[in-house]
C-alpha positions as CSV (number, residue, x, y, z in Angstrom):
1,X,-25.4,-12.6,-11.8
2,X,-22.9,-9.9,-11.4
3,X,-22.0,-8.8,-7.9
4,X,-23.3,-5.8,-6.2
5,X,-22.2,-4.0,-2.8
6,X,-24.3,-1.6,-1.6
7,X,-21.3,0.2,0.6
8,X,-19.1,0.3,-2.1
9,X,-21.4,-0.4,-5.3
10,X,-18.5,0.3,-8.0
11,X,-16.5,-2.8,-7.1
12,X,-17.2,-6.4,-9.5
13,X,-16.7,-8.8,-6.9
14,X,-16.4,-9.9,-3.1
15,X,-12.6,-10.0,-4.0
16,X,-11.9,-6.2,-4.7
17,X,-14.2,-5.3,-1.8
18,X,-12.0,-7.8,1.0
19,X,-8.9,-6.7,-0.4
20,X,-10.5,-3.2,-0.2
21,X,-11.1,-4.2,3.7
22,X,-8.0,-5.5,4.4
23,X,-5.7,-3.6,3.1
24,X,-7.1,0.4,2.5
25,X,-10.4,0.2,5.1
26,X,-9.5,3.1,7.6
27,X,-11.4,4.9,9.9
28,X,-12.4,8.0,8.1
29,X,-12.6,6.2,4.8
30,X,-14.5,3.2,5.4
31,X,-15.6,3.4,1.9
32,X,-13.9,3.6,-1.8
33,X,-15.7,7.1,-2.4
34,X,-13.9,8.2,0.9
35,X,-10.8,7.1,0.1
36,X,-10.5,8.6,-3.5
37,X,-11.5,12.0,-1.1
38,X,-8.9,11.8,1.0
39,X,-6.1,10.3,-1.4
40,X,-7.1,13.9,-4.0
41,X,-7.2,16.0,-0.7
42,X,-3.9,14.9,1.4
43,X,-1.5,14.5,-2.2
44,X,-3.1,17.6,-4.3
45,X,-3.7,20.3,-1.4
46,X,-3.8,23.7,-3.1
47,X,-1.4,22.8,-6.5
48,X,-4.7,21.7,-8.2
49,X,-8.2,23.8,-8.8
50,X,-10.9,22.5,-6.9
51,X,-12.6,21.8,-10.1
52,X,-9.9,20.0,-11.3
53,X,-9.7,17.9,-8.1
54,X,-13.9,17.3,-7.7
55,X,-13.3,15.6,-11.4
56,X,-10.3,13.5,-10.1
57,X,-12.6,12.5,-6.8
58,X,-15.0,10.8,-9.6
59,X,-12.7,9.3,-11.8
60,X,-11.0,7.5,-8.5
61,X,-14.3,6.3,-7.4
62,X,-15.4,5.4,-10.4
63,X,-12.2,3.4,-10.6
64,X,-11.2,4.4,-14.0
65,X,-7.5,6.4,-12.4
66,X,-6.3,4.2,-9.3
67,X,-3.2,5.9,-8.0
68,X,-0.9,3.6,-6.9
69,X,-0.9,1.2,-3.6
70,X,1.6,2.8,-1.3
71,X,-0.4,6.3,-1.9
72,X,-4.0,4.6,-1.2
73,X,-2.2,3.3,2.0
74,X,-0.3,5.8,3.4
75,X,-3.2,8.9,2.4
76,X,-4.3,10.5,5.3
77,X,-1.7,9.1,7.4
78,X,1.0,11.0,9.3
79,X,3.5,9.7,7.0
80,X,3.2,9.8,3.6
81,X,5.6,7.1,1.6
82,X,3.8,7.5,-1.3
83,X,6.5,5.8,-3.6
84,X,6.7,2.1,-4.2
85,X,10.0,1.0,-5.1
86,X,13.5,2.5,-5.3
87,X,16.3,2.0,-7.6
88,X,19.6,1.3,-6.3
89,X,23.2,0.9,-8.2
90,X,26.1,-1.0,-6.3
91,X,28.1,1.9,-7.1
92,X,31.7,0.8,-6.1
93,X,33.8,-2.3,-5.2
94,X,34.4,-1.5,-1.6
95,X,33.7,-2.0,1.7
96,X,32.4,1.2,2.3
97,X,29.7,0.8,-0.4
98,X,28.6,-2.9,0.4
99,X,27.6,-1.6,3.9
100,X,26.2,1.4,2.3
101,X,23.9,-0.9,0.0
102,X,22.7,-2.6,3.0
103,X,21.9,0.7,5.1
104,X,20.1,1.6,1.9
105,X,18.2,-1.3,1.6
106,X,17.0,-1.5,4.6
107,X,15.6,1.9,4.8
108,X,13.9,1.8,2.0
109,X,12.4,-1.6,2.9
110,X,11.1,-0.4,6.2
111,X,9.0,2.5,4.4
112,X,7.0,-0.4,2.4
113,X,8.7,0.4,-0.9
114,X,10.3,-2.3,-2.8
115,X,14.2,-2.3,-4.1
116,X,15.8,-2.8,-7.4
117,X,19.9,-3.4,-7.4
118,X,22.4,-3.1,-10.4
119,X,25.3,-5.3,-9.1
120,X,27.4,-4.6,-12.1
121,X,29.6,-2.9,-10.5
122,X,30.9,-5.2,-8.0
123,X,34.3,-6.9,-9.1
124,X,34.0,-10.9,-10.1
125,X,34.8,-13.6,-7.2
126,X,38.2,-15.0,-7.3
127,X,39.3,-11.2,-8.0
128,X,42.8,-10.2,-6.3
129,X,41.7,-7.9,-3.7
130,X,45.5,-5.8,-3.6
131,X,45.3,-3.7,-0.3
132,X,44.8,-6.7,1.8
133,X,45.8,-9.7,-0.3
134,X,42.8,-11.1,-0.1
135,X,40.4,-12.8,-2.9
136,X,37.0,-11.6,-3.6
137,X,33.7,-13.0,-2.8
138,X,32.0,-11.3,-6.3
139,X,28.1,-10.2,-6.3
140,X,26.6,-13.2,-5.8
141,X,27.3,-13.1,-1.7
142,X,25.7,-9.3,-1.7
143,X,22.7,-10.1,-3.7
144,X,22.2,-12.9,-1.2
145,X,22.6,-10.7,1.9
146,X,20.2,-8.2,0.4
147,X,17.9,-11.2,0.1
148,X,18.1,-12.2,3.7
149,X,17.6,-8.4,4.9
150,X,14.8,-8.8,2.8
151,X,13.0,-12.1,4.2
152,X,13.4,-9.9,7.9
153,X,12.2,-7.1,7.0
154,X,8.1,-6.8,6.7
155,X,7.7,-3.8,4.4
156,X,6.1,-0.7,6.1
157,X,5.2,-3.4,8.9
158,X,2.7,-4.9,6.9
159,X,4.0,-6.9,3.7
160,X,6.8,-9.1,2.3
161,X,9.6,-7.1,0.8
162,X,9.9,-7.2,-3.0
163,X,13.8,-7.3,-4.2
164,X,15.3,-6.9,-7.7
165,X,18.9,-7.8,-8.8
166,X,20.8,-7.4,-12.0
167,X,23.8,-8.1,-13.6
168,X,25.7,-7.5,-17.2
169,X,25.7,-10.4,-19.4
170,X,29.7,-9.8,-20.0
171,X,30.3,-10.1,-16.3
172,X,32.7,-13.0,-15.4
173,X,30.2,-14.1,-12.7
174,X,27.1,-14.3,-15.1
175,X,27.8,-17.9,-15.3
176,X,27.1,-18.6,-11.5
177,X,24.2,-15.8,-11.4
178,X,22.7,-17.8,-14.0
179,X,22.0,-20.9,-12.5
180,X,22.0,-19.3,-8.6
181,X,17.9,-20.2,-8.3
182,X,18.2,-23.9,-10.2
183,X,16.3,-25.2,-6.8
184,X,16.2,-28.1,-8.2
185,X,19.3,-29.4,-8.3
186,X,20.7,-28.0,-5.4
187,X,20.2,-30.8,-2.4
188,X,19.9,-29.6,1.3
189,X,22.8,-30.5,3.3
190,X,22.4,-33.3,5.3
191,X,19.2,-34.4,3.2
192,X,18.2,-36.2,-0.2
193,X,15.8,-33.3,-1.0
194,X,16.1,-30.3,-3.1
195,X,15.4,-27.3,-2.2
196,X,12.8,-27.4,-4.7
197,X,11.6,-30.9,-3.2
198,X,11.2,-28.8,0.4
199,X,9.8,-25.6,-1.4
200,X,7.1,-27.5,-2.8
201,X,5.9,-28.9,0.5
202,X,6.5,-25.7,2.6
203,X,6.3,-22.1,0.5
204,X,8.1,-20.7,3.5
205,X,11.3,-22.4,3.7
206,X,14.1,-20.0,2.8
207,X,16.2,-20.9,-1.0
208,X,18.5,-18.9,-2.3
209,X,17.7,-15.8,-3.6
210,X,13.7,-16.5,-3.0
211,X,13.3,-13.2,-2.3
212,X,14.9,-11.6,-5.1
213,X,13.3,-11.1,-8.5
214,X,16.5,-11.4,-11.2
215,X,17.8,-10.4,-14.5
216,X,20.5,-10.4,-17.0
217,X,21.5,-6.8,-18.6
218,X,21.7,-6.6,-22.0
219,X,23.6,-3.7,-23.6
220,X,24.2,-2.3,-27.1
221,X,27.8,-4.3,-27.6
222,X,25.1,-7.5,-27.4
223,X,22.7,-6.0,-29.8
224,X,25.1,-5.0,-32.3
225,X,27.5,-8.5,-32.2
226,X,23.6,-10.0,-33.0
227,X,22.9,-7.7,-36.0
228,X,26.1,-8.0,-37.2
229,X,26.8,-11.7,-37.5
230,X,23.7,-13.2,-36.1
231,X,25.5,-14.4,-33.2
232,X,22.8,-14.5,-30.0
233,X,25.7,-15.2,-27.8
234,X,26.2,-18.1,-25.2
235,X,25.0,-15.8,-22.4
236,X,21.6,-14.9,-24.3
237,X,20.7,-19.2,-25.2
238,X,21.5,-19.8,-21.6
239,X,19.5,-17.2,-20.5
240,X,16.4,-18.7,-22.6
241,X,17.4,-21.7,-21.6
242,X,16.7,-21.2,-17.8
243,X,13.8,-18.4,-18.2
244,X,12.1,-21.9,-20.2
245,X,12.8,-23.8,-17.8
246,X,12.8,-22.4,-14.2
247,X,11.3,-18.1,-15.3
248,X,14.7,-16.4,-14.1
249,X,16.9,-14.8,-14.6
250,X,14.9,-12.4,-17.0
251,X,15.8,-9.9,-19.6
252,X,16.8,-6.5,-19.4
253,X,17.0,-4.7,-22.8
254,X,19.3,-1.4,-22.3
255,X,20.0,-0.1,-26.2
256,X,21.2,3.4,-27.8
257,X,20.6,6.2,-25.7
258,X,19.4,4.2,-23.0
259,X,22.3,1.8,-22.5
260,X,23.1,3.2,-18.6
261,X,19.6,2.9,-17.5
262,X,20.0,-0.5,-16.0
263,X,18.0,0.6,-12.7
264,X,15.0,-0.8,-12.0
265,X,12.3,-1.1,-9.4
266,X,11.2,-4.3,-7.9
267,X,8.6,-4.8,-10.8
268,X,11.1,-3.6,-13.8
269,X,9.0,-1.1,-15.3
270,X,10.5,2.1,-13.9
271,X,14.3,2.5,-15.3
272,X,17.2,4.9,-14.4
273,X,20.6,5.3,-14.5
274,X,20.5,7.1,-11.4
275,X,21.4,5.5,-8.0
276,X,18.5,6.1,-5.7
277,X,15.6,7.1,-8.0
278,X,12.3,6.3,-6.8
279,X,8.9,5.2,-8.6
280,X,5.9,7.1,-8.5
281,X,3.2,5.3,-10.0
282,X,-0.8,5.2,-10.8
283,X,-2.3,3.4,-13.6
284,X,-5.6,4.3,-16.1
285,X,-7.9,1.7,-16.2
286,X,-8.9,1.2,-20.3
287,X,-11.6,-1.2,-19.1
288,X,-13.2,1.7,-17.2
289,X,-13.0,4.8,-19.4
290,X,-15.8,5.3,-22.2
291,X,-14.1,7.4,-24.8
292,X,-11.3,8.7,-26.4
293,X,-12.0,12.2,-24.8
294,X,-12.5,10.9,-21.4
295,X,-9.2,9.2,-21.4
296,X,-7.5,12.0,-22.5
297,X,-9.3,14.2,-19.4
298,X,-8.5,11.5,-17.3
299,X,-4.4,11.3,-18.5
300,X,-4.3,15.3,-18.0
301,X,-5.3,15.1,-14.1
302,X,-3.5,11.5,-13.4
303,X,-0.4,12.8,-15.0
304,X,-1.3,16.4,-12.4
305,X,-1.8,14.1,-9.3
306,X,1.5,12.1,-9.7
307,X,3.0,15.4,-10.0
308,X,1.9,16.9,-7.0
309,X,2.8,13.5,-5.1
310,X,6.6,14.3,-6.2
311,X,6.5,17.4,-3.7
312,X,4.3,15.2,-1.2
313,X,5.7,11.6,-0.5
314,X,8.4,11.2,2.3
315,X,11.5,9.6,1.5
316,X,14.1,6.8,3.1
317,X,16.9,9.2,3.0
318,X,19.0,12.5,1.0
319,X,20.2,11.5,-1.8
320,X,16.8,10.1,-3.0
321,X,15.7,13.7,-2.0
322,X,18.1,14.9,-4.8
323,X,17.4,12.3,-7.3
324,X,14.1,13.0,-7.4
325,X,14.2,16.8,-7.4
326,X,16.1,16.3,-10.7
327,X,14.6,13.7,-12.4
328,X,10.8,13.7,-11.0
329,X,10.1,10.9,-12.6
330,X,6.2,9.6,-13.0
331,X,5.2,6.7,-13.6
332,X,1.6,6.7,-15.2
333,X,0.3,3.0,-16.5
334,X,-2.4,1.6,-17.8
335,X,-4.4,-2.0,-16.9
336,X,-7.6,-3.1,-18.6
337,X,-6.3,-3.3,-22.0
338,X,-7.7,-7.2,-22.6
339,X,-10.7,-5.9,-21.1
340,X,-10.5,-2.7,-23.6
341,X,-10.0,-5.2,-26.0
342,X,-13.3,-7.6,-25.4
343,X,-15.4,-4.8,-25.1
344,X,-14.5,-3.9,-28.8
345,X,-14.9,-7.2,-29.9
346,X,-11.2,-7.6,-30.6
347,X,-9.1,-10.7,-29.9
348,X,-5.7,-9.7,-27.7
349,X,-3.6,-7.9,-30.3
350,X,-2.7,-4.5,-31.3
351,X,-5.5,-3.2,-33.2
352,X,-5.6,0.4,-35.4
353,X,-8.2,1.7,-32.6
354,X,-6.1,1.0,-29.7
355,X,-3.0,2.9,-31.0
356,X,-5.2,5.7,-31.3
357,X,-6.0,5.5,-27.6
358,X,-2.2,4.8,-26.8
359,X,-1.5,7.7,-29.1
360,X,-3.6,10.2,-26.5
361,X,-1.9,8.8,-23.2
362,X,1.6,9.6,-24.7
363,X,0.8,12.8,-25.6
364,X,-1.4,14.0,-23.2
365,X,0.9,12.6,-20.4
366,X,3.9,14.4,-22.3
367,X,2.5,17.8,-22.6
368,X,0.4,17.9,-19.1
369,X,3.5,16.7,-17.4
370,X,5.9,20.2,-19.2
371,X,3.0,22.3,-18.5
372,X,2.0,21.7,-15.0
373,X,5.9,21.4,-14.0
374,X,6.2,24.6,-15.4
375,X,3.0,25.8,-13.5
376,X,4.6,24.4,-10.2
377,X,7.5,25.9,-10.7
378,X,9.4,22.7,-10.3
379,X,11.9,20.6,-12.9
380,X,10.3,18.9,-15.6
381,X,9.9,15.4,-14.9
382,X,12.3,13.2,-17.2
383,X,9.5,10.5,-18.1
384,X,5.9,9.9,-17.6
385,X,4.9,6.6,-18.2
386,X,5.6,3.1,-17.3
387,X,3.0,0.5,-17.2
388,X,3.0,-1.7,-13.5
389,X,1.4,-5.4,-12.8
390,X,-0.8,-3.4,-10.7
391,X,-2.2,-6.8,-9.2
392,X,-4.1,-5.5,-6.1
393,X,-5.5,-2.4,-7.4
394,X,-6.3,-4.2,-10.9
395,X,-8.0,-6.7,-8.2
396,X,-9.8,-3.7,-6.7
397,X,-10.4,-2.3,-10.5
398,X,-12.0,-5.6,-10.9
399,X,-9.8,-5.7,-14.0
400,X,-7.0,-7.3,-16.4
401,X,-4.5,-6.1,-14.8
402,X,-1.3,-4.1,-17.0
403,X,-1.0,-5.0,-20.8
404,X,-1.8,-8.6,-19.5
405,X,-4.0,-10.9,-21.1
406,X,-6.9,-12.2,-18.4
407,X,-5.2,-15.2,-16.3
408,X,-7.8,-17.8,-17.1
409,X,-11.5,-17.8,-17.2
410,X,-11.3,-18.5,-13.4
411,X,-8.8,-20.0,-11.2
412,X,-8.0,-19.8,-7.4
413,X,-6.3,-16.8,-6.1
414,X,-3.9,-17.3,-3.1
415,X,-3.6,-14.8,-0.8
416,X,-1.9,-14.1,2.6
417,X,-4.5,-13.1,5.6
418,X,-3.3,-11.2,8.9
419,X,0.3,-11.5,7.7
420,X,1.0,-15.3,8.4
421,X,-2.1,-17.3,7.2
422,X,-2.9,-18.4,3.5
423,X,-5.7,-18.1,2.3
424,X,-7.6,-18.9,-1.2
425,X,-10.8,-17.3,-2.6
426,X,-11.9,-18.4,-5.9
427,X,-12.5,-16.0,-8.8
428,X,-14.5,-15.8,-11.7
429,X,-12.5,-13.3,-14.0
430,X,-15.2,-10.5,-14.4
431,X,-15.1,-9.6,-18.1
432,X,-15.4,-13.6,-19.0
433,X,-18.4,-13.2,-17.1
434,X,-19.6,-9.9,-18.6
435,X,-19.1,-11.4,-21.6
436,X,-20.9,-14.4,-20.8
437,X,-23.9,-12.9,-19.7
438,X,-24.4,-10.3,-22.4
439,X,-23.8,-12.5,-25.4
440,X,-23.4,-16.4,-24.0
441,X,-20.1,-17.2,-25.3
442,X,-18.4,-19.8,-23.5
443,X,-15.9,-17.9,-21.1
444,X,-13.0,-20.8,-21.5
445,X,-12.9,-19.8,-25.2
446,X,-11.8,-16.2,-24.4
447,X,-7.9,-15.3,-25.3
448,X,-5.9,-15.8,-21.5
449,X,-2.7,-16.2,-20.6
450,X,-3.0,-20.2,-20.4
451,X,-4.6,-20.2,-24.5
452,X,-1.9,-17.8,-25.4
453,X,0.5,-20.1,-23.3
454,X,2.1,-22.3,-27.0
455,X,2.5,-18.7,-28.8
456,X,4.8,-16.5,-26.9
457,X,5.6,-14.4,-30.0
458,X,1.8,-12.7,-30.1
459,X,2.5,-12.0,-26.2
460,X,6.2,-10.2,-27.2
461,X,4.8,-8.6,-30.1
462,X,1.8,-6.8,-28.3
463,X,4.3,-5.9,-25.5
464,X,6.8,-4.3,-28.2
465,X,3.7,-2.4,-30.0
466,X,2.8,-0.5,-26.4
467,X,6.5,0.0,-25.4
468,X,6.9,2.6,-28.3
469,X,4.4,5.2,-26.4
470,X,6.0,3.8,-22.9
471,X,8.9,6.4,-22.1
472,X,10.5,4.2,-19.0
473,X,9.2,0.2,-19.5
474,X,6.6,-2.4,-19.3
475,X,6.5,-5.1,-16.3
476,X,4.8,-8.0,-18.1
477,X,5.1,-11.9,-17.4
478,X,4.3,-13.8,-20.3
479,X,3.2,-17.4,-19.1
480,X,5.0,-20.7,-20.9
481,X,3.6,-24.4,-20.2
482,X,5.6,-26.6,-18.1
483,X,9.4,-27.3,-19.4
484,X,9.9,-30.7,-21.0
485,X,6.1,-30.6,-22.7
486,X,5.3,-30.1,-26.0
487,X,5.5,-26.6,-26.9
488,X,8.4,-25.8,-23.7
489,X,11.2,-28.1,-24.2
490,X,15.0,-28.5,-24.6
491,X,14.6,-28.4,-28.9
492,X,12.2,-24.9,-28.4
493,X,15.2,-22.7,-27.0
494,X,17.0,-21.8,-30.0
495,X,13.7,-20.8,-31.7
496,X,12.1,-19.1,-28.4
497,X,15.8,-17.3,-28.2
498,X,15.2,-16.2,-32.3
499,X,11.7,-14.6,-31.8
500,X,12.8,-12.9,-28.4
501,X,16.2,-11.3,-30.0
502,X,14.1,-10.2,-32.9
503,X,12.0,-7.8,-30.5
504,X,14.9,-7.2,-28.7
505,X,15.7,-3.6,-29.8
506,X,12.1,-2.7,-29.2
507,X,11.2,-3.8,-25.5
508,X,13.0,-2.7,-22.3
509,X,12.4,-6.2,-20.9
510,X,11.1,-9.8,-20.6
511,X,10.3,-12.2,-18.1
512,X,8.4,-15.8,-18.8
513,X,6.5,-18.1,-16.0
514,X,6.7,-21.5,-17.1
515,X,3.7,-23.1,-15.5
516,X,4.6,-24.9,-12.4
517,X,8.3,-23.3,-12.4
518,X,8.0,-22.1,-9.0
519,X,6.8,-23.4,-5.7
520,X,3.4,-21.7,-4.5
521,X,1.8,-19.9,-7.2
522,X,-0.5,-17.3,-6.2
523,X,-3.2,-18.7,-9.2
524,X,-4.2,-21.7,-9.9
525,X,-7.1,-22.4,-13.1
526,X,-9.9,-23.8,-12.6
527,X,-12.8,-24.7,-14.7
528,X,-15.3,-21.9,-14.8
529,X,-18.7,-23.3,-13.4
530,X,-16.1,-24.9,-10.6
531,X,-15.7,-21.2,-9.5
532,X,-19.3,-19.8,-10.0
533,X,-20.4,-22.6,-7.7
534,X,-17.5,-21.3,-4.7
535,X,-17.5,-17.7,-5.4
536,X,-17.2,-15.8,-2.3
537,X,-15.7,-18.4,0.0
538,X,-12.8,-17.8,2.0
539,X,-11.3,-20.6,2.9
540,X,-7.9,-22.4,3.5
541,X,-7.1,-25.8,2.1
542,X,-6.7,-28.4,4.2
543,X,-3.3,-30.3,5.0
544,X,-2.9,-33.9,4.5
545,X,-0.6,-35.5,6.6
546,X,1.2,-36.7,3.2
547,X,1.6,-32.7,3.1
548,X,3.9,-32.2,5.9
549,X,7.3,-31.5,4.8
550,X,9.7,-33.6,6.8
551,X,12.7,-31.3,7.1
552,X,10.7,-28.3,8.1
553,X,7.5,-29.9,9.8
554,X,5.3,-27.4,8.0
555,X,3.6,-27.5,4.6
556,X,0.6,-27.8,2.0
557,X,-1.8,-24.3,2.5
558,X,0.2,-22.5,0.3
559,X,-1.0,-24.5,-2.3
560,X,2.4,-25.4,-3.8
């Protein structure tokens, strides 16, 4: 039976409307239909008709444009951080600029956007420093004081910071940055355990660099060395060697004209070359929108609203004032392609249909963004689209969230509750059950990410087919099965490392999640009638004494 709310009847399930509650639930906008009126009214003001913004009310509430979190939060508020993530550069090797990135980070942090850092820059360890005759630490030391600013700052006051650190794959500390979050063989001083050992009994306890989402930089030398002699490089098979194995670091494909935009956000999708560029994102929802026409309304006023937020949504500091007056980037995505995709009776792949569709959001998006710049009177932004996770408001969509393939049929969903308890509420993924109900197919035989687990090639092919109408990139995690099994093992690297270099040249980057790589994973599968029979339960796990981590004292509801 699906779910039905009669205070906010366009949400699927009792997850979107508690996430709803928790997170958006205001007074004044107690309700989704309120919020899209306020979020239209407080960003748009006078730039848009009122036509135009009645129309954008209705697509909101009927959830088929979500803007993005950050502007459902802060709408209506006295301040109006609108803009997720930022994108910093560690510009130069000195002292001035190491305390610079740190002032940076942290105020950008405490407005609830998420970082990105390009380390590059920042001379090897072991380096002769010649004005003081001292030695150099490297990057590796930065990134991990970013990380620790990170884990004490709550973002905005109200979630856990999100951190993103890169570094060139010629650098002469890529070696180290490599292996920096191989938990598992690094013991705990004084101890026998691992920090993985510890992480998997208590989520919480601090490991290097647990904050910090990381990736190797590839640049046009490296693509042109593999064309040319077929040479993948050391770097590159140790890179696939460790994404197998432990998910990090990722990939981060910078090629041609794009080989300085190395930036990127938190989640990887929005690229610059600029220090202190800023996202700005909202995603169309495929599962929501009925036709080829609608969609292309629907792009028009999304790609109008993100406009008018660039002239709306405070910022941390100056220079990200300047940044964005000359770049204006937007950041429109999509989510509900797999549901797009069952609808149509189609299996997950790119289908002739479905570039048609893709066709309208690039151009649409391309030639609303010149023309209402123009309009405004302001510069013309320098991209338009770049596709997010969009994990809570796909949750609220009640949707596949991003270019992602459905998770599992159902599975548990961990979640953090008043800042400091975990939580678990299980899920039923809504268009297995939609599908179920209409035509009684079995929902554990629809394509997810655990089916398409032993293939990763038709994951990187779909995700290099919808990158050629993405101007900026694609944050997509393509999940693996555990290392040392059958299809994720030792003898698999050179091939995985074959089919990944192949696509290279036609994605802006990759990350993998080999099942069970990290401690705490927010999902967990679980058979389907397993979830139908627990579906809107709340509930924490309960911890065993066996549990009970004996270095920290704490453990188990996490769910490690």
């Amino acid at each position: 039976m699906i779910y039905s709310s009669n205070k906010n009847p366009m949400f699927r399930s009792q997850w979107s409307e508690d996430i709803f509650n928790q997170k958006y639930s205001r007074d004044g906008c107690e309700t989704w239909a309120e919020l899209a009126q306020i979020v239209v009214a407080d960003v748009c003001e006078n730039r848009m008709t009122n036509d135009e913004k009645d129309t954008l009310v209705q697509h909101i509430t009927n959830l088929k444009f979500l803007p993005g979190g950050r502007y459902l939060y802060y709408a209506g508020r006295p301040r109006k951080f609108f803009n997720n993530c930022y994108l910093l550069r560690a510009e130069e090797d000195t002292r001035e600029d190491w305390a610079e990135l740190s002032k940076k980070t942290e105020l950008c942090l405490m407005t609830g956007g998420g970082i990105g850092v390009d380390y590059t820059n920042y001379r090897p360890s072991n380096s002769s420093l010649t004005s003081t005759g001292g030695i150099a630490s490297g990057p590796i030391p930065k990134m991990q004081m970013i990380n620790e600013i990170g884990r004490n700052v709550i973002q905005g006051g109200a979630r856990r910071s999100a951190i993103y650190g890169s570094l060139n794959w010629q650098h002469d500390d890529v070696d180290a940055f490599l292996k920096i979050k191989n938990w598992h063989h690094m013991k705990i001083a004084g101890t026998k355990s691992t920090y993985w050992d510890v992480r998997n009994q208590d989520f919480n306890f601090p490991c290097p660099l647990d904050m910090t989402n990381i990736s190797i930089n590839y640049d046009n030398k490296w693509l042109m060395d593999y064309w040319k002699t077929g040479d993948l490089s050391e770097t590159f098979l140790a890179n696939c060697q460790q994404a197998l194995q432990t998910g990090e670091p990722g990939f981060s494909f910078n090629f041609f004209d794009r080989e300085k935009e190395t930036l990127r956000n938190a989640c990887t999708e929005v690229t610059s070359e600029d220090d202190s560029d800023v996202c700005n994102l909202g995603s169309l929802n495929l599962g929501r929108i009925d036709s080829i026409e609608e969609l292309a309304e629907i792009t028009e006023l999304a790609t109008k609203f993100l406009l008018c937020g660039t002239l709306k949504a405070d910022l941390p500091y100056e220079k990200i004032h300047e940044v964005r007056t000359k770049n204006r980037r937007l950041g429109l995505g999509l989510m509900g392609l797999h549901e797009w995709l069952i609808k149509k009776g189609y299996k997950y792949e790119i289908v002739p249909e479905l570039h048609q569709w893709l066709s309208v959001y690039r151009g649409v998006s391309d030639n609303s963004s010149a023309n209402f710049s123009g309009l405004l009177g302001v510069s013309r932004p320098v991209a338009n689209r770049a596709i997010a996770p969009t994990g809570t408001i796909g949750i609220l969509a009640g949707t596949s969230t991003g270019i992602e393939p459905i998770f599992a049929a159902a599975y548990k969903r961990r979640f953090l509750k008043d800042g400091k308890n975990w939580r678990y509420q299980y899920v039923v993924e809504q268009i297995a059950r939609e599908f179920s109900d209409l035509y009684g197919a079995d929902p554990d035989d629809i394509d997810c990410a655990l089916s398409l687990a032993s293939n990763p090639e038709q994951r990187i092919k779909l995700q290099a087919e919808v990158q050629a109408y993405v101007d900026m990139a694609i944050s997509s995690t393509i999940n693996l099965p555990a290392f040392n099994t059958k299809h994720n093992n030792p003898d698999k690297v050179k091939d995985f490392a074959e089919v990944l270099a192949k696509y290279a040249h036609r994605l802006r980057g990759f990350t993998c999640f080999p099942d069970g790589s990290r401690g705490g994973q927010p999902l967990t599968p679980v058979p389907y009638k397993d979830a139908v029979d627990k579906l809107g339960k709340d509930f924490e796990e309960h911890v065993e004494a066996a549990d009970i981590c004996s270095i920290t004292g704490h453990g188990g509801t996490c769910g490690g």
